[in-house]
Steps between C-alpha positions, in 0.01 A plus 500: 500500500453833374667792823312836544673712784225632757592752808569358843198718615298284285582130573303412860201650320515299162506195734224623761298532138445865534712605202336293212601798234852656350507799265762524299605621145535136340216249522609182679387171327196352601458173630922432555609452799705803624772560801488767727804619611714789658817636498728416790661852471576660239250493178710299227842502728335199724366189547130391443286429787240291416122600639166338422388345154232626313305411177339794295148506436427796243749806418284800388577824386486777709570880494647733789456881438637750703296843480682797526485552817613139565236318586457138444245283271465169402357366138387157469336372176342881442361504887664704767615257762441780737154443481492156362740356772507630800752326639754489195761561780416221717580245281799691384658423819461877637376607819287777402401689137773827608746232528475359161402831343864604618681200390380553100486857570915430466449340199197717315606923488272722527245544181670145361362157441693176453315176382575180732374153551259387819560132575296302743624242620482168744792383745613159387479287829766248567 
């Protein structure tokens, strides 16, 4: 089975079915079964912990743009999720839009865009 590493913060809500999305810069393959895991300390200097399993529905392109004063939007398919989806950040996993806003604004520099992937996905029950 395919391992994709997801933060600690993260696992109780993939399993409570809140996060049922991942962004991130390579597309996962759809419809292969995929294990969640994280780190026990260390990132690559520790053991795997395994978390929930999950199966990929779609991986879509999406765009993150940083303005230059360092605000925050998202581009799905040509619409701005903004608008689109409201609650792009719920199923992200995040407790509010500020809080995901700052965790890509670490990634995405003010007056930059990168280019990532937007799975959704479903938790594999056992």
């Amino acid at each position: 089975m395919i391992k994709r590493p997801l933060v600690e913060q993260f696992h109780q809500k993939v399993l409570d079915g809140i996060k049922i999305s991942t962004i991130r810069p390579n597309p996962w393959p759809v419809g292969i079964p995929i294990q969640l895991f994280r780190w026990e300390g260390l990132p690559y200097r520790s053991k795997h912990v395994n978390g929930p399993a999950v199966i990929a529905r779609s991986a879509d392109p999406i765009t993150i743009a940083s303005d230059a004063a360092g605000a925050i939007s998202y581009h799905l398919a040509g619409d701005d999720l903004r608008h689109a989806i409201t609650d792009l950040y719920v199923i992200e996993g995040f407790d509010s839009q500020e809080k995901m806003d700052d965790w890509f604004r670490r990634l995405v520099k003010p007056g930059q865009t990168i280019q990532s992937y937007q799975m959704l996905f479903s938790l594999i029950k056992p």
